[in-house]
C-alpha positions in Angstrom: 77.4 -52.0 129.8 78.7 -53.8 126.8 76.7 -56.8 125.0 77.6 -59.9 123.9 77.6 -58.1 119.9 80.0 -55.2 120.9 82.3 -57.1 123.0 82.3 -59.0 119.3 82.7 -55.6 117.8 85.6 -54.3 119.4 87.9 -57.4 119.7 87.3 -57.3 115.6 89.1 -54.1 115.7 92.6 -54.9 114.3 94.7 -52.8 115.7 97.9 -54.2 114.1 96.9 -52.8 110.8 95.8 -49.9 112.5 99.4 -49.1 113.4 101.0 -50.0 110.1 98.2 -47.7 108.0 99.7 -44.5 110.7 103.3 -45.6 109.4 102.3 -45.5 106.0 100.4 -42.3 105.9 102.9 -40.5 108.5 105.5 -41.3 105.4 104.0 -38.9 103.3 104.2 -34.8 103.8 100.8 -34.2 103.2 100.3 -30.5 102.7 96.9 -29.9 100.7 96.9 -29.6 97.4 100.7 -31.0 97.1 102.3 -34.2 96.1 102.2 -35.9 99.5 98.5 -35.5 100.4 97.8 -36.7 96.7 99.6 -40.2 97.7 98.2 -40.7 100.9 94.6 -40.6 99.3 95.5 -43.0 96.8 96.7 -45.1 99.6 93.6 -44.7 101.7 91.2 -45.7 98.5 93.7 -48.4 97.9 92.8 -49.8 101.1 89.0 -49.1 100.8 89.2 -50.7 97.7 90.8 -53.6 98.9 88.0 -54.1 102.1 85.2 -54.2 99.2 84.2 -50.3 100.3 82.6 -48.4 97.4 84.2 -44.6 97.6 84.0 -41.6 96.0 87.0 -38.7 95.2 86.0 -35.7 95.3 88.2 -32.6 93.9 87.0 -29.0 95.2 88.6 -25.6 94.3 90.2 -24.0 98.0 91.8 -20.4 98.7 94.7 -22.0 100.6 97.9 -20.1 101.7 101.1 -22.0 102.1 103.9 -20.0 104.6 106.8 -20.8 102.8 110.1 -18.5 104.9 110.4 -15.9 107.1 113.6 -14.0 108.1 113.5 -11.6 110.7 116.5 -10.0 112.2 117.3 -7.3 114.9 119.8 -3.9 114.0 121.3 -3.0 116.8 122.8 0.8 117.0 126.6 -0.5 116.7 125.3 -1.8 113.4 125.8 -5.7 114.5 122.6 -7.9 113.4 121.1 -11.1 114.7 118.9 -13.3 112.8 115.7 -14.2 115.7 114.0 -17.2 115.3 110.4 -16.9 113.4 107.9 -18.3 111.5 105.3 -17.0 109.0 101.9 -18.9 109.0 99.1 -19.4 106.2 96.9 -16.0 105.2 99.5 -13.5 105.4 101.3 -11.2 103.4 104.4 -11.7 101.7 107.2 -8.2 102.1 108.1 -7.5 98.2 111.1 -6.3 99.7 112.2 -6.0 103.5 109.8 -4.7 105.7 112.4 -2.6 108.1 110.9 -0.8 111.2 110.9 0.1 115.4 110.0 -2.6 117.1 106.7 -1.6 119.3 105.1 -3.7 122.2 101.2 -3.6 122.2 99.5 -5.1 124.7 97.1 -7.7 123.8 94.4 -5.8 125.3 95.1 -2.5 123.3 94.1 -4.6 120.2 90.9 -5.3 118.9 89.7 -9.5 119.0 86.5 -9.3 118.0 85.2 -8.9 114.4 82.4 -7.2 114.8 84.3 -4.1 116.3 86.8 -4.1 113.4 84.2 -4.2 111.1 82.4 -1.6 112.6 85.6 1.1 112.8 86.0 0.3 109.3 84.8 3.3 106.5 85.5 5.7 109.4 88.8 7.9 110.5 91.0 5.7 112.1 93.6 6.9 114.6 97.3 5.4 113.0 99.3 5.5 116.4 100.9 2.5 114.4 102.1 4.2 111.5 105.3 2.5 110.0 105.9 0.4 113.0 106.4 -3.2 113.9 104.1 -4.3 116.3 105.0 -7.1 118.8 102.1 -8.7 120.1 101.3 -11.7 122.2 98.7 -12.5 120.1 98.6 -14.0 116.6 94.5 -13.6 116.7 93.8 -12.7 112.9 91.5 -9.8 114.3 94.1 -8.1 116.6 96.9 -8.3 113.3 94.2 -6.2 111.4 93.4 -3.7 113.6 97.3 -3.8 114.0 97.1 -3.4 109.7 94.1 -0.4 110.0 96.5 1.5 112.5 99.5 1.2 110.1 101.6 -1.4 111.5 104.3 -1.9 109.1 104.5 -6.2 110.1 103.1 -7.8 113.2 105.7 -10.0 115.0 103.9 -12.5 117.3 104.8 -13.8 120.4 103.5 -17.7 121.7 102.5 -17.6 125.0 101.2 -20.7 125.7 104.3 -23.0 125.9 108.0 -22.6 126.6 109.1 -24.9 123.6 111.5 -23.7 121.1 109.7 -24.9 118.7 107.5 -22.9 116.3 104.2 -24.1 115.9 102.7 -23.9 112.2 99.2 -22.0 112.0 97.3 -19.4 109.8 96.0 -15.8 110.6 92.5 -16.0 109.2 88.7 -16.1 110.9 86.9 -17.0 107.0 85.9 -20.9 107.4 86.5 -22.1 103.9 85.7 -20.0 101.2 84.9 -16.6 101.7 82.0 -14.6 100.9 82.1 -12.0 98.4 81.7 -9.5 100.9 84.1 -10.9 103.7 87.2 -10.8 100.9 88.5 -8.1 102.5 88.4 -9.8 106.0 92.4 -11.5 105.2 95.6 -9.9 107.1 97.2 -7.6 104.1 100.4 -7.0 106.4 103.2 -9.8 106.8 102.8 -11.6 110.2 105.9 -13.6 112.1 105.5 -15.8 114.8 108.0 -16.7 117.4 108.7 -18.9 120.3 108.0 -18.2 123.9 111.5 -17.3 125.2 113.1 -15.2 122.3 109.8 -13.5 122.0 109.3 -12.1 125.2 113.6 -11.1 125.0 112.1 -9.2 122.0 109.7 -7.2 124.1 112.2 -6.4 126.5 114.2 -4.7 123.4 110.8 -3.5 121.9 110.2 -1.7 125.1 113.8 -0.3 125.4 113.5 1.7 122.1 116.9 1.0 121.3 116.7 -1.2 118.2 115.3 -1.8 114.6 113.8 -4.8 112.9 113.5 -6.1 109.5 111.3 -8.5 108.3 111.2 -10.7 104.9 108.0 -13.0 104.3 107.2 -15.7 101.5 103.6 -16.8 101.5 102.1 -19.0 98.8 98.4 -18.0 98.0 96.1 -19.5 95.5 93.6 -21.6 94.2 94.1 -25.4 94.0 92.1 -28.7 93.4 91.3 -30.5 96.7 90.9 -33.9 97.2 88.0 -35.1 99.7 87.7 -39.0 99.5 84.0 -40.3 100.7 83.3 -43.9 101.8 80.1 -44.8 101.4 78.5 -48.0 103.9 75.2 -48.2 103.1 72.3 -48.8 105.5 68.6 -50.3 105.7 67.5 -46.3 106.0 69.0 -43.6 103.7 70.1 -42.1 107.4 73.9 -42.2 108.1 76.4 -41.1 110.3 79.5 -39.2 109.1 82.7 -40.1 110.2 85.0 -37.1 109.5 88.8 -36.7 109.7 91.5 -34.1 107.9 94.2 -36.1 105.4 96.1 -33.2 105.0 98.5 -31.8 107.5 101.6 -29.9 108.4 104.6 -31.7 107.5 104.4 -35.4 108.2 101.7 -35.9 111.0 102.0 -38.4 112.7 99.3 -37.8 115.6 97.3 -34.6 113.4 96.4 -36.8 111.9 98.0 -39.6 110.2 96.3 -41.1 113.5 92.8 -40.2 112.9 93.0 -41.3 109.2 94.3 -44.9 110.3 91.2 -45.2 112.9 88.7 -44.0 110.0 90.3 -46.5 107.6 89.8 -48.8 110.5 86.1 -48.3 110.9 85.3 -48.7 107.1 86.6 -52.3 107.2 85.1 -53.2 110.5 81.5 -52.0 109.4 82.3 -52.8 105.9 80.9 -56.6 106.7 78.1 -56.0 109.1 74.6 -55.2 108.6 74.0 -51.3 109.5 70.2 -50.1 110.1 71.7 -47.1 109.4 74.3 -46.2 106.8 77.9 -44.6 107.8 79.4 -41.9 105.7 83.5 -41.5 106.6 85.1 -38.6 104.8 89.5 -38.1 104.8 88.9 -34.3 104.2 91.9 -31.6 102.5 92.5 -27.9 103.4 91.6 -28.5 107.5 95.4 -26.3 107.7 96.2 -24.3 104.8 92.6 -23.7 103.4 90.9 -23.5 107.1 88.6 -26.3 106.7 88.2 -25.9 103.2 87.2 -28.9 102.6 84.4 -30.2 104.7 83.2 -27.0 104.2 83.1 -27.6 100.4 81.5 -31.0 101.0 78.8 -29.5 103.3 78.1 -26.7 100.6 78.0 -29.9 97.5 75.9 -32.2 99.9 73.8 -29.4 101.4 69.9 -31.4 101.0 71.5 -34.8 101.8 73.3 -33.6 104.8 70.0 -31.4 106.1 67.6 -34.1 105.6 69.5 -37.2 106.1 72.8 -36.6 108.5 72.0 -37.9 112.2 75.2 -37.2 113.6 79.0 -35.8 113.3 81.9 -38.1 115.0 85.3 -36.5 114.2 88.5 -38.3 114.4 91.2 -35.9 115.0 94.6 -36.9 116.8 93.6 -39.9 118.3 96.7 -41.8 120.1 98.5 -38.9 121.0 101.6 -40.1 123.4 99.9 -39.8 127.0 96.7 -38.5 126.3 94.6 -41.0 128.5 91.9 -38.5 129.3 89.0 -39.8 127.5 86.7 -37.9 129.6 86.5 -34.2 128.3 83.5 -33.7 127.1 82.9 -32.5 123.2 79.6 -33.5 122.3 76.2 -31.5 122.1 74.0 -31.8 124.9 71.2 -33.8 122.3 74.3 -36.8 122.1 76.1 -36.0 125.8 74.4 -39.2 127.7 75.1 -41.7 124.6 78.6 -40.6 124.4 78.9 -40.8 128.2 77.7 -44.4 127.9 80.7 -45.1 124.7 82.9 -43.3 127.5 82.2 -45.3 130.7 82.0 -48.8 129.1 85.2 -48.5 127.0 87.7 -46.7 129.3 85.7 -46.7 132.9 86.1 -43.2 133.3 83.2 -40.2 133.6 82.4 -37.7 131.1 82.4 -34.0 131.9 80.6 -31.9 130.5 82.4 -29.9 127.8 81.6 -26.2 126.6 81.0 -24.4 123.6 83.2 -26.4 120.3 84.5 -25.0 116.8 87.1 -25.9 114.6 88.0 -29.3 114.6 86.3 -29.0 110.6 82.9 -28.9 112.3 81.4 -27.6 109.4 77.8 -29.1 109.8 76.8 -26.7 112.9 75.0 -24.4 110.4 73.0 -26.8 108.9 72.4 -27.7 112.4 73.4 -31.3 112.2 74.2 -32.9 115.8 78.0 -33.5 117.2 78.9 -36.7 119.3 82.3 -36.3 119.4 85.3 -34.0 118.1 87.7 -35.6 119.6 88.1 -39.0 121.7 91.2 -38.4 123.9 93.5 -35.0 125.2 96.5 -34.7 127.2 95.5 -35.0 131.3 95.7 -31.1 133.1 99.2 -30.7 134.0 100.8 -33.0 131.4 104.4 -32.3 130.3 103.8 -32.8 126.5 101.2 -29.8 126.9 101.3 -26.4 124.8 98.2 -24.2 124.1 96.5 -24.3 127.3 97.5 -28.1 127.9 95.4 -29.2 125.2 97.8 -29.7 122.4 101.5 -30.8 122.7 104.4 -29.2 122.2 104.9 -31.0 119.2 101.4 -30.1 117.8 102.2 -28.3 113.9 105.4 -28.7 113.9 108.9 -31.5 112.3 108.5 -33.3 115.4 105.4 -34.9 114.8 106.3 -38.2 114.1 105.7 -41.6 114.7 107.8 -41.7 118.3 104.6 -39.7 119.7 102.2 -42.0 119.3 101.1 -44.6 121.9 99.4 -47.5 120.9 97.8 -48.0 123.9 96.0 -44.9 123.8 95.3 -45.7 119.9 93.1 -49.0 120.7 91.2 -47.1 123.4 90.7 -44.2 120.7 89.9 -46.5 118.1 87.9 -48.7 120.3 85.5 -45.6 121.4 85.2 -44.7 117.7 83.7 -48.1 116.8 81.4 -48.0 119.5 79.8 -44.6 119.2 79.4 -45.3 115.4 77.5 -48.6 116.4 75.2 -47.1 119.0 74.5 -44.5 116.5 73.5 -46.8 113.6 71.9 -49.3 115.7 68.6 -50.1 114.9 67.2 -48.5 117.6 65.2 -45.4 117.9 68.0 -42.8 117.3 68.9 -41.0 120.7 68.2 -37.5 120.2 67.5 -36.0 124.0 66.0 -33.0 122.5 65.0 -32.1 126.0 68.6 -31.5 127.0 69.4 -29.8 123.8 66.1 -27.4 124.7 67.0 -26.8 128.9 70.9 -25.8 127.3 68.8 -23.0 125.2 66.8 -22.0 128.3 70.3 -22.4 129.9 72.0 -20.1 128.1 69.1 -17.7 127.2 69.2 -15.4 130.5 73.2 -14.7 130.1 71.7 -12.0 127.3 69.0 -8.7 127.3 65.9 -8.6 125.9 65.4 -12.2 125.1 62.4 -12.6 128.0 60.1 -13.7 125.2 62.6 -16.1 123.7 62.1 -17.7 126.8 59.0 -17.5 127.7 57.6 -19.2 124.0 60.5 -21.4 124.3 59.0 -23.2 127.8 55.9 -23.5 126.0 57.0 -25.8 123.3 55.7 -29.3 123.8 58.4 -31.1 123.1 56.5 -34.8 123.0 55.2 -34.0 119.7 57.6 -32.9 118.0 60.2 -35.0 115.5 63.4 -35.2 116.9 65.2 -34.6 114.0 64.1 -31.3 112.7 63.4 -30.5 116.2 67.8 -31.1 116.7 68.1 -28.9 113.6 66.6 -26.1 114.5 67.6 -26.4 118.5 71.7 -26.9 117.0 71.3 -23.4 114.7 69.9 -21.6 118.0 73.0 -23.0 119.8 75.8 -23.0 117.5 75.3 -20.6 114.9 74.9 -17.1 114.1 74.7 -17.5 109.8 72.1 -18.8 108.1 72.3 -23.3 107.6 74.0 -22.7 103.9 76.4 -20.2 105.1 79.7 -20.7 107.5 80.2 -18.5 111.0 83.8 -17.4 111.4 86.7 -19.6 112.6 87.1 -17.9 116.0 86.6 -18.9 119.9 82.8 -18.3 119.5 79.9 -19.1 122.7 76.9 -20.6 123.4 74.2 -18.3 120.8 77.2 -16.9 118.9 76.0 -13.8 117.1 74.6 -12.7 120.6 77.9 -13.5 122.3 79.5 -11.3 119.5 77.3 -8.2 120.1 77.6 -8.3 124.1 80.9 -8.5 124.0 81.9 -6.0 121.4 83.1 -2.7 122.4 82.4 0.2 120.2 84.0 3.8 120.6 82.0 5.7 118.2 78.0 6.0 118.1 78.2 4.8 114.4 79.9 2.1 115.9 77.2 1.4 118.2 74.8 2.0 115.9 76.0 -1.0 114.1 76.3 -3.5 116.7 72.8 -2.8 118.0 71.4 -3.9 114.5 73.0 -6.8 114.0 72.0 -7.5 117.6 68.6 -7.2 116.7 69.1 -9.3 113.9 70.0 -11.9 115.8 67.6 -11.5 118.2 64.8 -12.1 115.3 66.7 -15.1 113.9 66.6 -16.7 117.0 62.9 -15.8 117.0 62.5 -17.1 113.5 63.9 -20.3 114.7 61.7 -20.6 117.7 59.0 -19.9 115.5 59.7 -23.3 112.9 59.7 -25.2 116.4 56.6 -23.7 116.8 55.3 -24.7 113.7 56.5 -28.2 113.9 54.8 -28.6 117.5 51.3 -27.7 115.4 
């Protein structure tokens, strides 16, 4: 139930200006690194400037990949050619000259998905059934387009299955989060990749699987290293605790609701906290390269701020496409289990509806879950199951990363509620109050999950010993989150990939490998895991003492 002081709170919320600051930002293309984005931060410190906020810019180095054209036309035998429609998205290859080729249709389950049985075929023989051919695929999972690449695939032509919209949908072809590792350099597409629409895709396979015709391909894909912008807002509190805020600037084309929206809302939280007393302090952060640079920059701030965010970060709220045009479902769940009964509470007595309990989360620039710092929300509204506007799975809409996301798509009813369940959550998490880790829940989701895998009976078993009364919550929540979330050590980044519950045991059961080198592989880095989840287990351990 709401008091007397956040009934106070969210009437504050000006929701007016809220709507002009999406006009203003949607006015600007804001590709990272380019013109566009470069204007839209100035207008965002203008404003934070302007409510008396003190803020920091940032500029990081990024690997980003701008898709620039794609041209991709079908020979017929009578020598007559049609131009098909296409995209090429970010991490790609670019053709020096036309990539021309048979058309081939690959099941989706005759490609690899997961990395660890790519990596594991690679520096062996591998079959190249694909030799000089153009694969379509309804995939465009980065992992399938190189095994695609290690077979000999010529180009990869992907086919969207999850919507019947003619529109093409931006994206990239890439599993590194951020920067990559010296060693995971290789781990980028090196074959050109298109990607087409639902309808004249599938027409495609029918041709594909005819063997009556002959495809050329011509790519342009940008890649370099640019200067990113990440713009931090600083509010102060009585402890040098805080709460970070995050939300991507940068987008594709002129997004409005990805996120024009969610930078309005932050904008909106720095005022409305900018004049109250906080016990604890709020961090909000507009970050760059969420697209093009695949989360580039949050990742670059969580490498920069690596002891702050370790010792001193409570909690991760994310504001990403807030106000979408029908999206009144405020009820899919998105927090970790330590957070799941405050955000319920934020849920129930701003919109009156019941939060379900949501599943494993990446993306979204959740690039704290290494460090092991705790997630209240990644998003704060979807599209309801069944909705019209839905594409991917009914979670996005068919205007999601693409010209059409514009102003006209977002709903300013949903956009108070959104914004209204921001300022909430941030206040219940800076109250004054002892800070609501439930590190009880966060410690039954580890038993939870714990029997889904072999050999981790003595996981459990020291695990249901720990007595979790006398332990801080804090470094308790770390160490519970890295169990949970991550399979890479807390300076490191896991891959950008539909991951589960203990990742890097997820990885290993479901990998599939044909060879006993193969196998040989994934049992050690099963092991591996096995003693890092030990290892963590252990520091609990230790802190219990």
């Amino acid at each position: 139930m709401l008091t007397a002081a956040e009934k106070g709170l969210l009437g504050a919320i000006d929701h007016g200006r809220v709507w002009k600051d999406v006009e203003t930002i949607a006015s600007f293309d804001r590709r990272s690194g380019r013109e566009g984005e470069a204007k839209a931060a100035e207008f965002v410190a203008d404003r934070l400037s302007r409510a008396g906020v003190k803020w920091t810019l940032h500029r990081y180095p990024a690997w980003l990949s701008d898709p620039v054209s794609a041209r991709l036309t079908l020979l017929d035998a009578d020598g007559s050619e049609r131009r098909l429609p296409c995209k090429t998205w970010s991490f790609c290859a670019s053709t020096r000259e036309p990539v021309r080729g048979t058309p081939v249709f690959v099941e989706k389950t005759e490609l690899l998905h997961n990395p660890l049985d790519l990596l594991a075929a690679r520096g062996a023989p591998r079959e190249r059934d694909l030799l000089g051919k153009i694969v379509v695929a309804r995939t465009a999972s980065p992992v399938a387009a190189m095994d695609a690449q290690d077979r000999g695939a010529a180009a990869l032509v992907c086919v969207w299955e999850q919507g019947d919209e003619t529109l093409i949908h931006e994206g990239n072809v890439n599993f590194i989060w951020g920067q990559p590792d010296p060693w995971e350099s290789s781990l980028y597409p090196a074959l050109p990749v298109a990607v087409m629409p639902r309808g004249a895709g599938e027409a495609l396979i029918r041709r594909a699987c005819a063997g009556d015709a002959v495809l050329e391909l011509e790519t342009r894909v940008e890649n370099g290293v640019r200067e990113i912008p990440v713009l931090e807002a600083d509010l102060p509190g009585e402890s040098e605790e805080y709460v970070l805020l995050g939300n991507h600037l940068d987008s594709w084309h002129y997004g409005a609701c990805d996120n024009a929206t969610g930078n309005a809302v932050a904008l909106a939280m720095a005022g409305l906290f900018a004049a109250r007393p906080l016990a604890r302090g709020i961090k909000i952060c507009w970050w760059s390269g969420h697209s093009n640079g695949r989360y580039a920059g949050s990742s670059a701030f969580a490498a920069d701020n690596f002891d702050s965010l370790r010792r001193r970060c409570l909690a991760l709220c994310n504001a990403d496409m807030p106000g979408l045009r029908g999206a009144d479902d405020f009820a899919r769940g998105s927090s970790g289990p330590d957070l799941r009964g405050l955000y319920a509470s934020v849920v129930a007595d701003v919109t009156g509806q019941k939060l379900r309990p949501g599943g494993f989360v990446t993306g979204w620039d959740l690039s704290f879950k290494n460090i092991g710092v705790s997630s209240c929300m990644s998003w704060s509204s979807t599209l309801p199951d069944g909705s019209p506007d839905g594409t991917a799975n009914g979670f996005m809409s068919w205007w999601w990363h693409t010209e059409e996301d514009v102003m006209e798509h977002v709903d300013p009813g949903v956009m108070k509620q959104d914004a209204r369940l921001y300022a909430l959550a941030l206040s219940r998490l800076a109250s004054p109050k002892r800070f609501p880790f439930d590190v009880p829940a966060l410690t039954a989701a580890l038993e939870r999950e714990l029997p889904r895998y072999e050999d981790t009976e003595d996981l459990r078993a020291r695990l249901k010993g720990l007595p979790l009364p006398r332990m801080e919550p804090l470094r308790a929540t770390r160490l519970l989150n890295r169990a949970l979330y991550a399979f890479k050590d807390a300076p490191q980044q896991d891959w950008a990939l539909p991951l589960d519950w203990l990742p890097g045991l997820a990885l290993a059961r479901d990998a599939s490998p044909r060879t006993e080198r193969a196998r040989l592989m994934i049992r050690s880095f099963r092991r591996a895991q096995l003693n890092r989840l030990g290892d963590l287990i252990c520091a609990l351990e230790s802190l219990a003492s």
